[in-house]
C-alpha positions in Angstrom: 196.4 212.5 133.1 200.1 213.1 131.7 202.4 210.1 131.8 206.4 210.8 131.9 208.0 209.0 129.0 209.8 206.4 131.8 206.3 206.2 133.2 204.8 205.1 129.3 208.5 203.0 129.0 207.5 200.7 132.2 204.0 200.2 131.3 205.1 199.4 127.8 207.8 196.6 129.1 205.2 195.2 131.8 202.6 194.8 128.9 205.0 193.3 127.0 205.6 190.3 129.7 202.0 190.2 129.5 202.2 189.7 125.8 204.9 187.1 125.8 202.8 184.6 127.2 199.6 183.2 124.6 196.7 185.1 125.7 193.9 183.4 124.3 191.2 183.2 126.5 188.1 181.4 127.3 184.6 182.9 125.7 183.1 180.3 127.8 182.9 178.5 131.6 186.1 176.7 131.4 184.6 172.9 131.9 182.9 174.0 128.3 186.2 174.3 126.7 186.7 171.9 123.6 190.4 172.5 122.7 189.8 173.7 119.3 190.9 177.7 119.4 189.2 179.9 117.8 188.9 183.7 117.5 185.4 183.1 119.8 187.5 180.9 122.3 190.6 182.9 122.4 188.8 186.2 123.4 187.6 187.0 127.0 186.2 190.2 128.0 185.4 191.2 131.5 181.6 190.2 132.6 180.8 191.1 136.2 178.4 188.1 136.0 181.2 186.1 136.1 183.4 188.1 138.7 183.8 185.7 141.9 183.3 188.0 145.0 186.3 187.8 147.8 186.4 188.7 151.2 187.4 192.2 150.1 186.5 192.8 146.6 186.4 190.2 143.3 188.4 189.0 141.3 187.8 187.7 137.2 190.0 185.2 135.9 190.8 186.3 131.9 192.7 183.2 131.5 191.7 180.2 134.0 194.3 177.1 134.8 191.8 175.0 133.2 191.9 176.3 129.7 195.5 176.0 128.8 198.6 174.3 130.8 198.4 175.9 133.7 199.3 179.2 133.1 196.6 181.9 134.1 195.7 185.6 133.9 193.4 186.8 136.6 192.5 190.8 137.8 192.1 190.7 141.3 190.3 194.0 142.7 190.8 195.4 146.8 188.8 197.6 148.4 190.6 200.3 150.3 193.0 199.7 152.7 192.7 196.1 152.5 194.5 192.8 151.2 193.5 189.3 150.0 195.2 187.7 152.3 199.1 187.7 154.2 202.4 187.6 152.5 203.1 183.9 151.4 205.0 181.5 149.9 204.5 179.1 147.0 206.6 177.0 144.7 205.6 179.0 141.4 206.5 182.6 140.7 204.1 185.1 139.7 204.0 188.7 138.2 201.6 191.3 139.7 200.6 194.6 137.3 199.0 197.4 138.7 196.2 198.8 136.6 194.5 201.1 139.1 194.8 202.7 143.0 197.9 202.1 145.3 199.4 199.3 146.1 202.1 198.5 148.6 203.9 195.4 148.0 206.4 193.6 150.0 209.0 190.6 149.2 211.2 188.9 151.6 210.8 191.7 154.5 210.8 194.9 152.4 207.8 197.0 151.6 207.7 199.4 148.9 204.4 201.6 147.1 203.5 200.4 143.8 201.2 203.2 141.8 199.1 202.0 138.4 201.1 200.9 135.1 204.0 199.2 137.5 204.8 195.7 137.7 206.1 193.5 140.4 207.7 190.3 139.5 207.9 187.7 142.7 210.4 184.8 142.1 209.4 181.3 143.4 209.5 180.3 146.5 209.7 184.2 148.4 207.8 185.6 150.4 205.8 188.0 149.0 201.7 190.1 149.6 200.5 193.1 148.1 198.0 195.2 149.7 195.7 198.3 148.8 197.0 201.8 150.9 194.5 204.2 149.0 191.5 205.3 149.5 189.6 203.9 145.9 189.5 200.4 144.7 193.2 198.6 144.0 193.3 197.0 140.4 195.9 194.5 139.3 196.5 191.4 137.1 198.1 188.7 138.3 200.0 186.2 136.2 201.0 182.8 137.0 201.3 179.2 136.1 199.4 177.1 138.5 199.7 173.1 138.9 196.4 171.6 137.0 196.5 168.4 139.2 
């Protein structure tokens, strides 16, 4: 697969929002989490055991809202022609990067397709859904800072 220079330029920009944020991880459950970070604790790598199935797919949570203040980093997977749920509103913003398949997102009434290394940032409070319009599995991550009350 060739990727245009502009193509390489976005996916480099979106990984670097990724980066921006601390991306330890948890090695463990999250209830097992001491507080003390270590190169063990600070590393997650993807283990289907620990995928939770959805309605129409899984999804893996690399960073859950239990292991640092909130913020979290999760890879939510569609099955074609499918979506987690409707477009929606909440109080926190959230980023979406595509990693794999096609995606078309919408915010506040527009629709556009999203195709892998693209990101889609959705600002608090809009209304806003993302939904798989290919034929193979959709891959994204999704970053936000949920409310740990």
């Amino acid at each position: 697969m060739q990727i245009s220079r502009f193509g390489l330029w976005k996916g480099v920009v979106a990984l670097l929002v990724l980066a921006a944020m601390p991306l330890c991880a948890q090695s463990s459950h999250p209830s097992q989490w001491s507080g003390k970070f270590t190169l063990k604790s600070c590393v997650n790598e993807f283990a289907p055991s620990r995928a939770e199935s959805t309605a129409v797919g899984y999804q893996y949570w690399f960073i859950d809202r239990k292991f640092l203040d909130g913020r979290t980093l999760k890879m939510s997977v569609v099955k074609p022609h499918a979506a987690t749920h409707e477009p929606h509103r909440h109080a926190e913003d959230e980023i979406f990067f595509i990693l794999e398949g096609n995606a078309e997102i919408y915010l506040n009434g527009e629709k556009m397709a999203l195709h892998p290394y693209a990101s889609f940032y959705c600002p608090p409070n809009s209304e806003h859904g993302i939904r798989n319009v290919g034929d193979v599995d959709l891959k994204y991550l999704v970053i936000k800072k949920i409310d740990r009350q």
